[in-house]
C-alpha beads as a LAMMPS data file, in Angstrom:
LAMMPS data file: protein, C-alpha beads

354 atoms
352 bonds

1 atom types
1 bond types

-500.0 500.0 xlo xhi
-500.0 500.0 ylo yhi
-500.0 500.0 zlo zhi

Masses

1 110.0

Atoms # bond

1 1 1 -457.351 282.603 -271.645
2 1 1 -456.273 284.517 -268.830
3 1 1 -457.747 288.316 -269.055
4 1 1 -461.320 287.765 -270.159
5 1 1 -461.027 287.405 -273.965
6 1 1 -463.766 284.754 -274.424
7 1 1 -461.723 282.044 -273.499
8 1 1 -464.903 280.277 -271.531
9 1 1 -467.332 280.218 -274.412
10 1 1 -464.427 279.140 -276.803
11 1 1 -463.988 275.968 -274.505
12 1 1 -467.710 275.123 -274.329
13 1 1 -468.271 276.000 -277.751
14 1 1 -464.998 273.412 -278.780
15 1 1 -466.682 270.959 -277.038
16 1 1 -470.224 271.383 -277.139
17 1 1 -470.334 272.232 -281.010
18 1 1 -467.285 270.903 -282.322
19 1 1 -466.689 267.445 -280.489
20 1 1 -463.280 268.160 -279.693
21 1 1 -461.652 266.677 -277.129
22 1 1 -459.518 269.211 -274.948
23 1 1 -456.613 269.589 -272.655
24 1 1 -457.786 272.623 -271.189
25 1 1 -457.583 274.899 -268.226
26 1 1 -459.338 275.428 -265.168
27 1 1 -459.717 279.143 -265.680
28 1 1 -460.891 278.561 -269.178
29 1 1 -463.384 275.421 -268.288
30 1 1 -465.946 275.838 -265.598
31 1 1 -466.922 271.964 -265.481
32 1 1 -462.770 271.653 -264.957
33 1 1 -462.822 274.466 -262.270
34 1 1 -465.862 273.068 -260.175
35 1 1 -464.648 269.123 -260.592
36 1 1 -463.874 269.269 -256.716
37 1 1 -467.615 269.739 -256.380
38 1 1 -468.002 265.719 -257.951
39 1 1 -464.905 263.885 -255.391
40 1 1 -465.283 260.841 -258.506
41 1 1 -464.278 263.263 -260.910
42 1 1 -462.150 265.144 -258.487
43 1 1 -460.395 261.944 -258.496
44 1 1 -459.809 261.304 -262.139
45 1 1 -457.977 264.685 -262.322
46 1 1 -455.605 263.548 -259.117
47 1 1 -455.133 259.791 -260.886
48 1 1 -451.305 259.397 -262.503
49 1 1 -452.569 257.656 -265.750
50 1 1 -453.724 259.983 -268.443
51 1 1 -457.141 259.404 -270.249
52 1 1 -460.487 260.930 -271.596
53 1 1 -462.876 262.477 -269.080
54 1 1 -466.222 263.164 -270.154
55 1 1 -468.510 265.306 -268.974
56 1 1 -471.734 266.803 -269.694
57 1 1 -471.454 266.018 -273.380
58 1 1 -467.733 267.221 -273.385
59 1 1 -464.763 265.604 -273.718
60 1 1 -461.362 266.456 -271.639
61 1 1 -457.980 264.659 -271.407
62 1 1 -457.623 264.789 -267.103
63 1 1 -454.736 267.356 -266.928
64 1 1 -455.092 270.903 -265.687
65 1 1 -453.268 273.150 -267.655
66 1 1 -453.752 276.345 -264.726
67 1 1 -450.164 275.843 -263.322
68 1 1 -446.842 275.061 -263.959
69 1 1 -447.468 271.857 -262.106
70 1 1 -450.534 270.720 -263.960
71 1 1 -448.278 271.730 -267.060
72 1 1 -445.592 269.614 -266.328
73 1 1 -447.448 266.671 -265.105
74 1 1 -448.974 266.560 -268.798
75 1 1 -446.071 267.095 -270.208
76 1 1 -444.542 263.898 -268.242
77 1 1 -447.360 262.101 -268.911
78 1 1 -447.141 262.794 -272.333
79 1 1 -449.857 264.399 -273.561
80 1 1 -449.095 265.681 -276.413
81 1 1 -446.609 262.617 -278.215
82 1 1 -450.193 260.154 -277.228
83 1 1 -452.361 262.814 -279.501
84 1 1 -455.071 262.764 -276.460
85 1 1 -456.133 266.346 -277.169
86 1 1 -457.232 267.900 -280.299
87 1 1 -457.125 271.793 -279.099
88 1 1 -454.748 272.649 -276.294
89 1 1 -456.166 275.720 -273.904
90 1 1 -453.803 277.587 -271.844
91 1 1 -453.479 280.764 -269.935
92 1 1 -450.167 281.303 -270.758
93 1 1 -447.729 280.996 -273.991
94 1 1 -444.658 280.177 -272.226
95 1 1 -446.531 277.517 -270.102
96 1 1 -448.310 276.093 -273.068
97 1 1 -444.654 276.034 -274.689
98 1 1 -443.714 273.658 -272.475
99 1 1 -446.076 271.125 -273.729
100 1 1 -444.012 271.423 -276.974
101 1 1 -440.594 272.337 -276.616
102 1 1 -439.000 275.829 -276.942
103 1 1 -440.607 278.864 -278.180
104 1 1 -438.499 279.346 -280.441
105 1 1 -438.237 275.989 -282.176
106 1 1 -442.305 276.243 -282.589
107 1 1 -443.466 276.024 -286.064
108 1 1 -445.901 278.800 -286.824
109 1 1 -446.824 281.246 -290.056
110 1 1 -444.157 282.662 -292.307
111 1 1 -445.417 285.122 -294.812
112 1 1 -448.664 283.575 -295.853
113 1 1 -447.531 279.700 -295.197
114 1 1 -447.205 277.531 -292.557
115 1 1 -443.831 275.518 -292.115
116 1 1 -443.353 272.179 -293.781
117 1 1 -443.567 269.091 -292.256
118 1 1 -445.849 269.608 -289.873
119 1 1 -450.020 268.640 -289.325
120 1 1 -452.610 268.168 -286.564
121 1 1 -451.859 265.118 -285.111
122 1 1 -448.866 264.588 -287.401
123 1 1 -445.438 263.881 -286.911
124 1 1 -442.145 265.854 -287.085
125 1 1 -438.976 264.015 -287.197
126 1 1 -435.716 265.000 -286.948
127 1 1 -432.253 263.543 -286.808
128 1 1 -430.401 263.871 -284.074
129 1 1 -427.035 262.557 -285.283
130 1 1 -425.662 259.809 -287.616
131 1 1 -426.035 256.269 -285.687
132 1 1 -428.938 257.295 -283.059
133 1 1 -432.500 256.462 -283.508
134 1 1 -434.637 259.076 -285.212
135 1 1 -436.612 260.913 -282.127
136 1 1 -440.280 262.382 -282.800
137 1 1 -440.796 266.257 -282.333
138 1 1 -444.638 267.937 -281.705
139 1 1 -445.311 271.089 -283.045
140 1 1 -447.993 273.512 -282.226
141 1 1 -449.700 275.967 -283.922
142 1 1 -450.816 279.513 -281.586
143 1 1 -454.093 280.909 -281.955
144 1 1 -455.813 283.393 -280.011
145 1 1 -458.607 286.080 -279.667
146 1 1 -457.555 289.487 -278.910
147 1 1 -459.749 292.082 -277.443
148 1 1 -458.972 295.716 -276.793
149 1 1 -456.972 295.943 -273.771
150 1 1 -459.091 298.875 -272.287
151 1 1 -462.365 297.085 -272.945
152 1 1 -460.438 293.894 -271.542
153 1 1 -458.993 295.074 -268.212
154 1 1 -462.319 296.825 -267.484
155 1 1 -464.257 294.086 -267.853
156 1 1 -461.665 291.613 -266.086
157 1 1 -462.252 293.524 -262.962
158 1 1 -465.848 294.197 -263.160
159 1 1 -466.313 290.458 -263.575
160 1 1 -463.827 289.401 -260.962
161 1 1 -465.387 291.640 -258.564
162 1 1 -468.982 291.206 -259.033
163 1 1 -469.582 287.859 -260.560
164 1 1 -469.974 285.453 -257.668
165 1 1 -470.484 282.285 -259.703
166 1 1 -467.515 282.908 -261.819
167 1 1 -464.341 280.426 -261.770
168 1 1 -463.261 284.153 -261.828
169 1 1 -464.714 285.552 -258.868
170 1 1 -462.353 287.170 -256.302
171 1 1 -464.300 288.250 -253.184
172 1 1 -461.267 290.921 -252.099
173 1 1 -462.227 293.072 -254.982
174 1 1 -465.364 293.980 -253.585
175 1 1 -463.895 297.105 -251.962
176 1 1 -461.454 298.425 -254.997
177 1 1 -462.190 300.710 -257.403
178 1 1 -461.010 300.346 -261.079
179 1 1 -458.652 303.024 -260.605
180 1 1 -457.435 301.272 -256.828
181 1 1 -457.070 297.962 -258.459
182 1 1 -455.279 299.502 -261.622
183 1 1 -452.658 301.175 -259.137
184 1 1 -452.019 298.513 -256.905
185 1 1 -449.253 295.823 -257.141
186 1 1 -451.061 292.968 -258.108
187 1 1 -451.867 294.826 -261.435
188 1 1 -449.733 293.697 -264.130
189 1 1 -449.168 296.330 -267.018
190 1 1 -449.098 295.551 -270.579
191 1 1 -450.193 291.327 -269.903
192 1 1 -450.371 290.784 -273.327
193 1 1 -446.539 291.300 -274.359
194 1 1 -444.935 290.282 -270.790
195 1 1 -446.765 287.115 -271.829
196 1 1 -445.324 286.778 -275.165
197 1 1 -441.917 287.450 -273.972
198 1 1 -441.574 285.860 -270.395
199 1 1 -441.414 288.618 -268.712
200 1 1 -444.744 288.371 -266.209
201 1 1 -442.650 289.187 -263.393
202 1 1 -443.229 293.004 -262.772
203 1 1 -440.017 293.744 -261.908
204 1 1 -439.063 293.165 -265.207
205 1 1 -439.341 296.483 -267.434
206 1 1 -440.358 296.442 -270.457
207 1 1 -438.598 298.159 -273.469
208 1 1 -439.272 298.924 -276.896
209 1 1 -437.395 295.984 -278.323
210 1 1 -440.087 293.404 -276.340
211 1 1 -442.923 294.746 -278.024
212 1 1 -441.024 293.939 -281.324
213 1 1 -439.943 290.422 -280.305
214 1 1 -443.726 290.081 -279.585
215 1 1 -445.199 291.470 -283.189
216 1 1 -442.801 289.330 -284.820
217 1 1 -444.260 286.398 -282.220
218 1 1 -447.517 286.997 -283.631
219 1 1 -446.244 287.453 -287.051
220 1 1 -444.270 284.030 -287.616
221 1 1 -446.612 282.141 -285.015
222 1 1 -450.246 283.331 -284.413
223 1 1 -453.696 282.973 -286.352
224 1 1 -455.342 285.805 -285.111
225 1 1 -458.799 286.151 -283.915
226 1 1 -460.659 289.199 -282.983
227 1 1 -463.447 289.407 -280.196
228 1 1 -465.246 292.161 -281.897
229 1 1 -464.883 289.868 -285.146
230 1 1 -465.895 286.381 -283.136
231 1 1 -468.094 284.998 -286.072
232 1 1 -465.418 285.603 -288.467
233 1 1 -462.546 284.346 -286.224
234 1 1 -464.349 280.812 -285.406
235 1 1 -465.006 280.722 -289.178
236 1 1 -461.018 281.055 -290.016
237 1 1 -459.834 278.950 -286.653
238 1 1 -462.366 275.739 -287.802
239 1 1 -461.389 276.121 -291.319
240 1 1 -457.608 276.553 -290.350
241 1 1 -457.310 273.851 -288.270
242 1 1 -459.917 271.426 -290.406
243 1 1 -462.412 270.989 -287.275
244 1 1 -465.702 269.356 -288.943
245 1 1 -468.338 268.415 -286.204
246 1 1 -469.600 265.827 -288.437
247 1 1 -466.405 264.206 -288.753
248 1 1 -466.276 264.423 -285.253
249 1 1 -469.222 262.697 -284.453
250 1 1 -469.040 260.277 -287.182
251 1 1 -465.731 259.033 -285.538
252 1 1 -467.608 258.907 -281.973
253 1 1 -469.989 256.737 -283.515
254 1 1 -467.662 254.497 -285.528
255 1 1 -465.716 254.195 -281.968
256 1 1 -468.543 253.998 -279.219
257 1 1 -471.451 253.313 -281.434
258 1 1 -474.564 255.095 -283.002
259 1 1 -476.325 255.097 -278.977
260 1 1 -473.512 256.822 -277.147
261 1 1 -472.660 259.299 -280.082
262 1 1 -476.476 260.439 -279.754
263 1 1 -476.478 260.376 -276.288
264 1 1 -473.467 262.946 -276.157
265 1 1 -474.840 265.227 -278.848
266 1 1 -478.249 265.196 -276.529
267 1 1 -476.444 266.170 -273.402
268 1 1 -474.932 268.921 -274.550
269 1 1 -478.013 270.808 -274.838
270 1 1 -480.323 269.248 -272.264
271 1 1 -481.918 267.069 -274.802
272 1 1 -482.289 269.129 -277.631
273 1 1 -481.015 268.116 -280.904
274 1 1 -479.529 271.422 -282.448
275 1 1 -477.463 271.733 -285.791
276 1 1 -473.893 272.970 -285.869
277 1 1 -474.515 276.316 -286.791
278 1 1 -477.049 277.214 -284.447
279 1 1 -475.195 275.295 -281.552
280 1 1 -472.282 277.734 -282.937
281 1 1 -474.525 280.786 -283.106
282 1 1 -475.785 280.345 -279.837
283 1 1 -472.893 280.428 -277.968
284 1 1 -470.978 283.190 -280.124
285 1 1 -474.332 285.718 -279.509
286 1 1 -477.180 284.145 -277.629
287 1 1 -475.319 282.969 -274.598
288 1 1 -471.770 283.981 -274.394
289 1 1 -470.675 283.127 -271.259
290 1 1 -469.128 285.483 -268.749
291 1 1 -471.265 288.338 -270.501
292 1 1 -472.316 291.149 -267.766
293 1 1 -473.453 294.658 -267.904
294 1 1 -470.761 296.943 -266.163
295 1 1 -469.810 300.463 -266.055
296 1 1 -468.082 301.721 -269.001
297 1 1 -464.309 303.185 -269.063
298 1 1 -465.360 306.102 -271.181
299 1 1 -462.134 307.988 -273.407
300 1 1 -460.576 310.485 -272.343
301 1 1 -461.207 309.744 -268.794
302 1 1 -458.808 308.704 -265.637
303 1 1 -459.600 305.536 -265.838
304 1 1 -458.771 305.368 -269.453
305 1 1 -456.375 307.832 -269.568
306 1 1 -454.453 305.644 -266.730
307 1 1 -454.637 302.200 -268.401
308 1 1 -453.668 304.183 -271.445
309 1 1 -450.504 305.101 -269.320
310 1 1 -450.082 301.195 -267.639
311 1 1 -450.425 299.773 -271.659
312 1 1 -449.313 301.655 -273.771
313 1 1 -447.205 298.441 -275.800
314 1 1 -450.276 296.416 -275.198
315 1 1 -452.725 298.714 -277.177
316 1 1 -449.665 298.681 -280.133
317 1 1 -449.665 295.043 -280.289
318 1 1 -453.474 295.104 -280.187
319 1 1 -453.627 297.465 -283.099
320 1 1 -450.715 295.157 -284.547
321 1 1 -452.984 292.633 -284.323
322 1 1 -455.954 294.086 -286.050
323 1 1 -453.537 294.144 -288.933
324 1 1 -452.451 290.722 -288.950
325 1 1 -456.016 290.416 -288.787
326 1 1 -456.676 291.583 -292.135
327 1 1 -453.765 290.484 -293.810
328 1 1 -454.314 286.392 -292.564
329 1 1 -457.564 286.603 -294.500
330 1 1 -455.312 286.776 -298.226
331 1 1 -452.606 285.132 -296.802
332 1 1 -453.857 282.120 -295.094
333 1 1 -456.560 282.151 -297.601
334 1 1 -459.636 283.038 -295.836
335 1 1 -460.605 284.103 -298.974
336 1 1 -460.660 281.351 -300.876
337 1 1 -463.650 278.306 -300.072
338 1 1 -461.081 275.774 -301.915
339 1 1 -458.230 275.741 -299.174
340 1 1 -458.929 272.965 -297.069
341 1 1 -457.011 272.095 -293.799
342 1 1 -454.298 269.626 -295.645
343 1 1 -453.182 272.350 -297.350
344 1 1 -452.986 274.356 -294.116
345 1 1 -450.921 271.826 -292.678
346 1 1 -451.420 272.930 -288.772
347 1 1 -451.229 271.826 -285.326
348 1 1 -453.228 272.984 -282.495
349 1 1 -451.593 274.905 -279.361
350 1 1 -454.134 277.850 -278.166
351 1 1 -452.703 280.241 -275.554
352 1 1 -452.929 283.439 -274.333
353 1 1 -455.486 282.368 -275.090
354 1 1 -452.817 287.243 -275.794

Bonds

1 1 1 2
2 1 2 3
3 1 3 4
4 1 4 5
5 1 5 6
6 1 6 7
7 1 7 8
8 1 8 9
9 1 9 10
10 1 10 11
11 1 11 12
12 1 12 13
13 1 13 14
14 1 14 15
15 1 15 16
16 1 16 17
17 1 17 18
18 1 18 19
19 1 19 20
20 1 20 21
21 1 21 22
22 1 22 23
23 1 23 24
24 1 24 25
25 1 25 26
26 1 26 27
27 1 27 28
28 1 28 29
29 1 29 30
30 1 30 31
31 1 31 32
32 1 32 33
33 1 33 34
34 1 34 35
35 1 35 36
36 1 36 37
37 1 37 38
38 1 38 39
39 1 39 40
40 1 40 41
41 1 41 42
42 1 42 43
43 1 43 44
44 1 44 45
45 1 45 46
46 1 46 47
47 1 47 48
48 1 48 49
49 1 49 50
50 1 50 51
51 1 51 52
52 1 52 53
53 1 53 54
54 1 54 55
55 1 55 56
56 1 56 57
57 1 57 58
58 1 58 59
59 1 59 60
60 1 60 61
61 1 61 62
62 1 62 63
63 1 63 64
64 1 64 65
65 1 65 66
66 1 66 67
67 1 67 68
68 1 68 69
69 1 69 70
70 1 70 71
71 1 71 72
72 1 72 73
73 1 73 74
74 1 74 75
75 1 75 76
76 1 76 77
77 1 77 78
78 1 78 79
79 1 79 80
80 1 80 81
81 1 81 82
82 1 82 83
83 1 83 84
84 1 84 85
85 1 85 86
86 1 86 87
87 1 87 88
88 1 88 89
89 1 89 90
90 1 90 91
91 1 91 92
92 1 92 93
93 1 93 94
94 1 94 95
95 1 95 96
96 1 96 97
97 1 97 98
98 1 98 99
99 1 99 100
100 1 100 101
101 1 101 102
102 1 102 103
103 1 103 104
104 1 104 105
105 1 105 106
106 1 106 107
107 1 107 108
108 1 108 109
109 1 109 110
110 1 110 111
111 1 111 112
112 1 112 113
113 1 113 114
114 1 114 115
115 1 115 116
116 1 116 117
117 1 117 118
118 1 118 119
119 1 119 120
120 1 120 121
121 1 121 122
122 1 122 123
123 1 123 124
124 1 124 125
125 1 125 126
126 1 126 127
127 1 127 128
128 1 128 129
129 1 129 130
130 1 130 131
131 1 131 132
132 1 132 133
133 1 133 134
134 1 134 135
135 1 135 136
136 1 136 137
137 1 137 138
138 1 138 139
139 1 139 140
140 1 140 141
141 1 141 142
142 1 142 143
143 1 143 144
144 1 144 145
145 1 145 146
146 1 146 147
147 1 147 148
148 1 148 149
149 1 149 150
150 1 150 151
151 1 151 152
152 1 152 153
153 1 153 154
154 1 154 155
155 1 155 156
156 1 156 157
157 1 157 158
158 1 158 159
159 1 159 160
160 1 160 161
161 1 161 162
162 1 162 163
163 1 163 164
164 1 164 165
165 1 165 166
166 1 166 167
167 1 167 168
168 1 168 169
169 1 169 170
170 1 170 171
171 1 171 172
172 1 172 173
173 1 173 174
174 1 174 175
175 1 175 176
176 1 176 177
177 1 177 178
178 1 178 179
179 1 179 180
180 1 180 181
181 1 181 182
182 1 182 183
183 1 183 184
184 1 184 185
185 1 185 186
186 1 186 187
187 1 187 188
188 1 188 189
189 1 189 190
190 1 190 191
191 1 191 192
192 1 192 193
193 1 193 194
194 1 194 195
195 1 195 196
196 1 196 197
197 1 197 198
198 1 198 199
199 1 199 200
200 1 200 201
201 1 201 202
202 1 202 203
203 1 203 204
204 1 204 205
205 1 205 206
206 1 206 207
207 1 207 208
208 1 208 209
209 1 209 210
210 1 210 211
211 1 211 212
212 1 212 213
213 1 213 214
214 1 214 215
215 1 215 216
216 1 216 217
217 1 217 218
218 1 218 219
219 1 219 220
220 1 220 221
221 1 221 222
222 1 222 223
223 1 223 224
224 1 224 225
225 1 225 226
226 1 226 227
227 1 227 228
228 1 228 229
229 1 229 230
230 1 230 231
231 1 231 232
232 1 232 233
233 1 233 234
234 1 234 235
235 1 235 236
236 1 236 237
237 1 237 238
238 1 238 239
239 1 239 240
240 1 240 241
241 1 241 242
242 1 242 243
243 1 243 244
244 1 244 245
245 1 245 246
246 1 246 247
247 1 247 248
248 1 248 249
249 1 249 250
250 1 250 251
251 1 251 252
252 1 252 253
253 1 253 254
254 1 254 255
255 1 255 256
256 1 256 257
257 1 257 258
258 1 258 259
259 1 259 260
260 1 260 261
261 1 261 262
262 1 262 263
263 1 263 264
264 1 264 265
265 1 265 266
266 1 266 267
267 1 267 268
268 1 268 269
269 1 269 270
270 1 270 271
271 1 271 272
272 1 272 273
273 1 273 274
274 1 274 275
275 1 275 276
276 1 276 277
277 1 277 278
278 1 278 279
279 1 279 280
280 1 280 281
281 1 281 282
282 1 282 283
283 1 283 284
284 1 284 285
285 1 285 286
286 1 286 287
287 1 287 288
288 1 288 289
289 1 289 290
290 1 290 291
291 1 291 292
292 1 292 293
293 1 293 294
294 1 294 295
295 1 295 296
296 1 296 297
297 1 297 298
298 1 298 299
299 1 299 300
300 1 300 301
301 1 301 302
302 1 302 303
303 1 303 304
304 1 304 305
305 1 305 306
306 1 306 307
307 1 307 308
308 1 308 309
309 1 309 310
310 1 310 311
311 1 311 312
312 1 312 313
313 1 313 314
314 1 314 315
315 1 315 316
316 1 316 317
317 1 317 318
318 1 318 319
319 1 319 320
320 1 320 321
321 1 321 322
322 1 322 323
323 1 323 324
324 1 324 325
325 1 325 326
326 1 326 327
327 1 327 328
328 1 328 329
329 1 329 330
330 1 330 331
331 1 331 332
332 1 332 333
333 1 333 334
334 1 334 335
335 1 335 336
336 1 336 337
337 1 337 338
338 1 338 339
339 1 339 340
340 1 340 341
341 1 341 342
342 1 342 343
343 1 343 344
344 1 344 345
345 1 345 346
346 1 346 347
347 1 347 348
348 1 348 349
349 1 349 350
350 1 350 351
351 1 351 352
352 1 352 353
């Protein structure tokens, strides 16, 4: 979620409106980022065992997925193999990998279909060799929301460097300019494909043949989503991945009872009963959170000229995206109100939450 591509709002609005439980991270979840603030819930997050947390009407397995640590502690606690999340948020594809197993042995979306064998909360098995016990593989699926990486490093800064109640908020910004910030060290050019290929280490250069390895990433792995298409991305990730909210609640209620499954839908929004598509609506337009007014990087000036020059693979995969885009809505079909999610078959990993 890392880079200020809605990854906030998508969190509250998984929880809030959808009733999914997440494993989710700190950067992506303010109620995760200020738990310190509550030393009983602080506590919860610190405690070996793995459960459900919830919290102001949302539900969270206790793992922070921030950090290669909070990763791996999931990861031996097995998070994934006990089904405890239903949407997995990350900052990182390589971290969230980990979760899963290799990159490369991740299912994902091959010409219009999604591998066999493979299902939200289902199964993959796989023998290892003849006379040893059959083990149990988890596959994810990789979603994500792309924004133009101008529009995104822009306002990345702006909101780190202004936005004091942000999980975001980094005080030593206050004296940069864009153009300081872009051309300083702790700047990292083109995020979006040193993600996809492991190389966030700046030392590493980049090449041509990395920007392929990450379009055919996207290609074979990603549902795409597109912040200036938000309505229309939620509408293919719930139908993709089969989230109902009623379902959702009607399984809260067949588990906890009728009381407790009202009492969470009424603390979500401070007592008022809403329905799905407002609740929805509201948070995709009304109140998307980490919205701010900030100077505009206008074209054809430095500023843009310079993070023209800093990602130039990152606005190719962006406009590679944009295609995928419009080719997922035939080939996953989008266009078509009879595909339901067991034909889609998938299994939730979001990262980078690109």
């Amino acid at each position: 979620q890392k880079g200020h591509r809605g990854g906030t709002t998508l969190s509250n609005l998984f929880g809030s409106c959808l009733s999914l439980i997440q494993a989710s991270s700190s950067l992506s979840s303010p109620l995760l980022f200020h738990r310190d603030d509550d030393e009983a819930l602080a506590s919860r997050f610190r405690d070996p065992t793995m459960y459900i947390v919830r919290r102001e009407g949302q539900q969270f397995a206790n793992v922070d997925l921030n950090s290669l640590e909070g990763v791996m502690r999931a990861a031996e606690g097995k998070l994934i193999q006990k089904a405890m999340a239903e949407v997995v948020l990350v900052p990182n594809v390589r971290l969230g990998s980990l979760l899963f197993g290799d990159v490369g042995d991740e299912p994902g979306i091959k010409n219009g279909e999604e591998d066999q064998n493979e299902g939200r909360g289902e199964e993959v098995d796989y023998e290892m060799n003849a006379g040893t016990p059959r083990e149990v593989e988890f596959k994810g699926v990789l979603f994500t929301m792309f924004r133009h990486p101008i529009e995104r490093t822009a306002s990345w800064f702006y909101h780190k460097q202004s936005v004091q109640d942000s999980v975001h908020y980094d005080p030593s910004l206050e004296i940069y300019s864009l153009t300081d910030w872009i051309n300083s060290p702790s700047y990292m050019t083109d995020y979006m494909v040193r993600t996809l290929v492991g190389k966030v280490d700046t030392h590493f250069h980049l090449v041509r043949e990395d920007l392929d390895v990450a379009k055919e990433i996207l290609r074979r792995k990603c549902l795409v989503g597109l912040l200036d298409e938000k309505s229309e991305s939620m509408r293919r990730f719930i139908k993709f991945f089969g989230w109902n909210a009623e379902l959702q609640r009607d399984s809260i209620m067949l588990t906890e009872g009728e009381e407790t499954a009202e009492a969470i839908q009424a603390e979500r929004w401070h007592n008022q009963i809403v329905k799905d598509e407002e609740c929805q609506d509201r948070l995709l337009h009304w109140d998307w959170m980490n919205k701010h007014k900030h100077p505009v990087v206008e074209e054809g000036s430095l500023e843009y000229k310079l993070l023209e020059s800093k990602n130039r693979y990152d606005l190719e995969l962006y406009m590679y995206a944009r295609q995928l885009f419009e080719e997922q809505f035939t080939q996953l079909g989008f266009d078509d109100d009879a595909i339901h999610f067991e034909e889609s078959g998938a299994a939730v990993d979001d990262t980078n939450h690109a």
